[in-house]
C-alpha positions in Angstrom: 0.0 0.0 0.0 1.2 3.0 -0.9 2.8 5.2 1.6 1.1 8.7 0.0 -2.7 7.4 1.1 -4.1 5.5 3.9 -6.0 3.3 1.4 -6.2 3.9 -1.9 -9.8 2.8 -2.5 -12.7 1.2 -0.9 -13.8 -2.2 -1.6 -17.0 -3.6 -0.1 -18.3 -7.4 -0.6 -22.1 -8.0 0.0 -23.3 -10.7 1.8 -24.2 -12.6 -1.1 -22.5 -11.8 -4.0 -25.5 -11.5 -7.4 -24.8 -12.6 -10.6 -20.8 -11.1 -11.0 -22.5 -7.4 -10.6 -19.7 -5.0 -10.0 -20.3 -1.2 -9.2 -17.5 1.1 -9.6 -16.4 4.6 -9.4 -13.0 5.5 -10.5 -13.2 8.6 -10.3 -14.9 10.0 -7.2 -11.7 9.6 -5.1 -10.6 12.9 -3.0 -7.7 12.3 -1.0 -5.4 15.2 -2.0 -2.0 14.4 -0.4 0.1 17.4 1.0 2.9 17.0 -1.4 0.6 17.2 -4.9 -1.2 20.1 -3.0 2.0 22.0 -2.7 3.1 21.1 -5.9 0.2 22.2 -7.8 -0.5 25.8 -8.7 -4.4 25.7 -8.4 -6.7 25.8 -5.2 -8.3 23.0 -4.0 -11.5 23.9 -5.5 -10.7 23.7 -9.1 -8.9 20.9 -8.2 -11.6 18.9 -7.3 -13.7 20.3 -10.3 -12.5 17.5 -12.2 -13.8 14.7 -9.7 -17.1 12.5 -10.1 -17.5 13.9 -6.6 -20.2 11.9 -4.2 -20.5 9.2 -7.1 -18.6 6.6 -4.3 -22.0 7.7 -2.5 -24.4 7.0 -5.3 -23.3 3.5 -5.9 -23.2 2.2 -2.0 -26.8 1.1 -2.2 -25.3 -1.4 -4.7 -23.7 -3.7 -1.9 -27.0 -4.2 -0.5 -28.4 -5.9 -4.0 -25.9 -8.2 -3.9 -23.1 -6.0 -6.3 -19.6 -5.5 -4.9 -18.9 -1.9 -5.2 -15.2 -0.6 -5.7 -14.8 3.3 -5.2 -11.4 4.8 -5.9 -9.9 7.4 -3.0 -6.9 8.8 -5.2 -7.5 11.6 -7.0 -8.5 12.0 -10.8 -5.9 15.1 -11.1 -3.2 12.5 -9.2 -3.9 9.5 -11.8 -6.6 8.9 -13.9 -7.7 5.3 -13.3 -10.1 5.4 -16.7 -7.0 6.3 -18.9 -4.5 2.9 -20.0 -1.1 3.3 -18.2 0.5 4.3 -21.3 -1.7 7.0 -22.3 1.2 9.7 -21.2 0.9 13.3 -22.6 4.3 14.1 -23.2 4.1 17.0 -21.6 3.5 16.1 -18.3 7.5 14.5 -17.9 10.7 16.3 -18.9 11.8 15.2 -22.1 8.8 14.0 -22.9 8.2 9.8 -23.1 7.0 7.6 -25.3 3.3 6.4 -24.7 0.1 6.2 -26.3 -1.1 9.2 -27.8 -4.9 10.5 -29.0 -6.2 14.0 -29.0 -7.3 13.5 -25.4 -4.1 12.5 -24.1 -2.5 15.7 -26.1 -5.2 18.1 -24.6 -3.7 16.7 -21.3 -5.9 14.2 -19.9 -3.8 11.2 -20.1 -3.3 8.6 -17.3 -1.2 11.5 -15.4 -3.2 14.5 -16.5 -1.9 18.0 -16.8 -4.8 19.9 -16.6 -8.4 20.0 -15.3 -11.3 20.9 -16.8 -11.4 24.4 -19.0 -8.0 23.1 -19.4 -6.4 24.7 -16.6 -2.8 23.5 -15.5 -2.2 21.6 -12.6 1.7 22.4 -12.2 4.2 25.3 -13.0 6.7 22.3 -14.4 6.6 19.3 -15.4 7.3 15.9 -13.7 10.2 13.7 -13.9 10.1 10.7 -15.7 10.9 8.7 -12.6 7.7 10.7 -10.5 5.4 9.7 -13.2 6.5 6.5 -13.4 5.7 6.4 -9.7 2.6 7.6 -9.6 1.5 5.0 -12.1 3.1 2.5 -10.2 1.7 3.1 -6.7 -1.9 3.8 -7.7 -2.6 3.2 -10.8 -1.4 -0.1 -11.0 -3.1 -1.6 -7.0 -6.5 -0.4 -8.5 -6.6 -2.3 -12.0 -5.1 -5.1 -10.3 -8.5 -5.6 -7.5 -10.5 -4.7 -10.4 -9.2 -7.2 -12.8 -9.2 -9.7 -9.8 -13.0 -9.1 -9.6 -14.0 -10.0 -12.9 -11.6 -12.8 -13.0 -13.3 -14.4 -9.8 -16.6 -13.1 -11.3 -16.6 -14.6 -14.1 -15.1 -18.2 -12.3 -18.1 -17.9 -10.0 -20.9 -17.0 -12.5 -19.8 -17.6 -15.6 -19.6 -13.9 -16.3 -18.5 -10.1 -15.0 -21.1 -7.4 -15.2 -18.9 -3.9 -14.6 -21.4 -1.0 -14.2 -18.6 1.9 -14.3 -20.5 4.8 -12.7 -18.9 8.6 -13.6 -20.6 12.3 -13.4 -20.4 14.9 -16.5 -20.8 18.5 -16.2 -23.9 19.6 -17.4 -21.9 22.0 -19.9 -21.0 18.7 -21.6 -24.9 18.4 -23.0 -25.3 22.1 -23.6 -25.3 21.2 -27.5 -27.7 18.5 -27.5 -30.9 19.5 -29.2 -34.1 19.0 -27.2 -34.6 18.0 -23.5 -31.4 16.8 -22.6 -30.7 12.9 -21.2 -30.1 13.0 -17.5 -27.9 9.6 -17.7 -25.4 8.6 -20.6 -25.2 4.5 -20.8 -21.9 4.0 -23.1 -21.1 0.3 -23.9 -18.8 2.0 -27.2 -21.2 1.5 -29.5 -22.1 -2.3 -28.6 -18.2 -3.7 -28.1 -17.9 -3.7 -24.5 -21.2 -5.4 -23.4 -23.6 -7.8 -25.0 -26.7 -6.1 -26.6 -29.0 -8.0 -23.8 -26.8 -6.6 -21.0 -27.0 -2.7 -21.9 -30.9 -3.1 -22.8 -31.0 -4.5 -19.0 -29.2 -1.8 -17.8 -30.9 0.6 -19.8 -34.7 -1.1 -18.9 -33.3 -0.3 -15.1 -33.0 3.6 -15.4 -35.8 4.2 -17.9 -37.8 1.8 -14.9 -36.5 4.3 -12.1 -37.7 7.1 -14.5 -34.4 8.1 -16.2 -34.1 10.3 -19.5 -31.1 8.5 -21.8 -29.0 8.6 -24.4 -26.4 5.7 -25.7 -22.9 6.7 -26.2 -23.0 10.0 -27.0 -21.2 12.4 -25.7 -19.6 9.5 -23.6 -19.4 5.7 -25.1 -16.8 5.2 -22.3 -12.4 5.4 -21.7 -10.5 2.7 -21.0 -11.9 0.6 -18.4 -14.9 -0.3 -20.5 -12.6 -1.0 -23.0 -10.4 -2.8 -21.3 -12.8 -5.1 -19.0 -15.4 -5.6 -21.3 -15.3 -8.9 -23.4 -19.0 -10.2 -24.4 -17.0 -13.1 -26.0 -15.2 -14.2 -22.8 -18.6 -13.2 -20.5 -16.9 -9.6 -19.6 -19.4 -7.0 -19.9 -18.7 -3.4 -18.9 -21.3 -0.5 -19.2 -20.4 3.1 -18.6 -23.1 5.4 -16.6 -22.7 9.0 -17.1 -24.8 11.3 -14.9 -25.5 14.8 -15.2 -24.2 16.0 -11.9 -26.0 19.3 -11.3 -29.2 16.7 -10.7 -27.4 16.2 -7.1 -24.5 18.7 -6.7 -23.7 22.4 -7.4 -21.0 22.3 -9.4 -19.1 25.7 -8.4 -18.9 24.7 -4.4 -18.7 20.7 -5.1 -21.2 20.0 -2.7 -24.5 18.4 -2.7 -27.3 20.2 -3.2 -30.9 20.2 -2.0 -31.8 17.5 -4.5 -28.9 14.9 -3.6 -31.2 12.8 -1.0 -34.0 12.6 -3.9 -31.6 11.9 -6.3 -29.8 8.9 -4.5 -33.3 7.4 -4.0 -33.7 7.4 -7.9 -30.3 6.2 -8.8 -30.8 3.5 -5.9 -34.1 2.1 -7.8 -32.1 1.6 -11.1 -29.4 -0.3 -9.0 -32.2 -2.2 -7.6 -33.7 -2.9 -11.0 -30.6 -4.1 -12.8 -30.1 -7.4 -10.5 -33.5 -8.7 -12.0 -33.1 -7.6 -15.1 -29.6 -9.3 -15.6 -31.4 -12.2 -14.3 -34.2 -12.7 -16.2 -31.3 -12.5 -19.2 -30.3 -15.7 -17.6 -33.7 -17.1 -17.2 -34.2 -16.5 -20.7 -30.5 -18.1 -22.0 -31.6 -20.8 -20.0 -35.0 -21.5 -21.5 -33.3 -21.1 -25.0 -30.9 -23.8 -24.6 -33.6 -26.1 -23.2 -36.4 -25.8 -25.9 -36.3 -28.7 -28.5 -35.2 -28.1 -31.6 -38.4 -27.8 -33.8 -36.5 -28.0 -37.1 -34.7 -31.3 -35.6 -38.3 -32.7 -35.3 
């Protein structure tokens, strides 16, 4: 465990574990260490502008449906746990390094990011190599690790992983939708990363808890849909993007008014989504035991 953080995430196992459910939030961690404080040339407050804050609170109601529910502690602007380890804008370390490069990474949110949102720096210099590498190292690396541990023993278990990876979007991020704009985003990237059945139960869950969507745009997910979800090997990952001004004001980062009716909302499509992935299973099941009328 890394020495910067008492614990660098949360993990909570329910009492009976349901169908390989997984609920996680990457990036609601906010842990700020003293040394990145001091190194960093922006207050706290836009700091934490680029956090999924109080998502680690939406999903906790998850544990009691039977999901296990992994919330990260470390800081988005410290690591960014939905970018691969290699995405590394070159700007961020002296020199420059070689890594994995897309216009994301080169606007500086890569797995160490350099700015926050409205593309603000973080620091006055940039890092060492040997800093970044250790950053990567000491929390990036302890978080994948649980996580790919949980669908492994998900998918030994149950014969599949279902990763619901739970993030916020500022609300200027729909401002050029036309019409009444979705208050959840469900991005499976464009059907790769989890089997058709799997996002229509997921999606049948918030409509059911009276959700307005919309399917993978702006947001069909980062890397850890990409990277977790299989359909071919039983992986399935599904992103959720949630407007945050429905709970939070997003100048003071701190819930609003509306966060207690909010969380009762968001806690009926978590309750929802256990029986829907099951009935997928029901119906697999009845599928493979009907006779084969063409046979007869």
């Amino acid at each position: 465990m890394s020495r910067d953080f008492a614990r660098l995430f949360d993990l909570v196992r329910p009492a009976q574990w349901r169908g390989g459910l997984i609920f996680a939030s990457p990036h609601s961690g906010r842990d700020y260490p003293d040394w990145f404080l001091a190194e960093s040339q922006l207050e706290l407050r836009v700091l934490r502008s680029s956090e999924d804050a109080f998502v680690d609170r939406l999903i906790e109601p998850a544990v009691a449906q039977g999901a296990v529910v992994l919330s990260a502690r470390v800081p988005r602007s410290v690591v960014d746990l939905n970018r691969a380890d290699d995405e590394i804008d070159p700007r961020v370390v002296e020199g420059g390094v070689p890594g994995r490069t897309s216009t994301r990474v080169m606007s500086g949110l890569g797995v160490v990011p350099r700015v926050v949102g409205q593309g603000r720096e973080i620091r006055r210099l940039p890092l060492s190599r040997a800093e970044a590498a250790r950053r990567i190292t000491a929390f990036w690396h302890p978080y994948h690790a649980v996580l790919a541990g949980l669908m492994n023993e998900a998918v030994a278990r149950f014969g599949r992983a279902v990763l619901i990876d739970v993030h916020s979007m500022p609300r200027a991020a729909l401002s050029h939708l036309p019409g009444q704009r979705p208050e959840l985003v469900l991005g499976d990237r464009n059907g790769v990363s989890a089997e058709p059945a799997v996002s229509a139960a997921v999606a049948a869950a918030a409509v059911g808890a009276g959700f307005r969507i919309r399917a993978n745009s702006p947001f069909a997910g980062a890397h850890v849909v990409t990277a977790y979800g299989r359909p071919s090997a039983r992986r399935h990952a599904v992103q959720i993007e949630i407007d945050r001004t429905l709970y939070m004001d997003e100048e003071a980062i701190v819930p609003h008014h509306g966060f207690d009716r909010f969380a009762a909302r968001f806690a009926g499509l978590i309750a929802r989504l256990p029986p829907a992935l099951s009935a997928i299973d029901a119906g697999t099941a009845a599928d493979r035991d009907r006779p084969d009328l063409a046979a007869e």
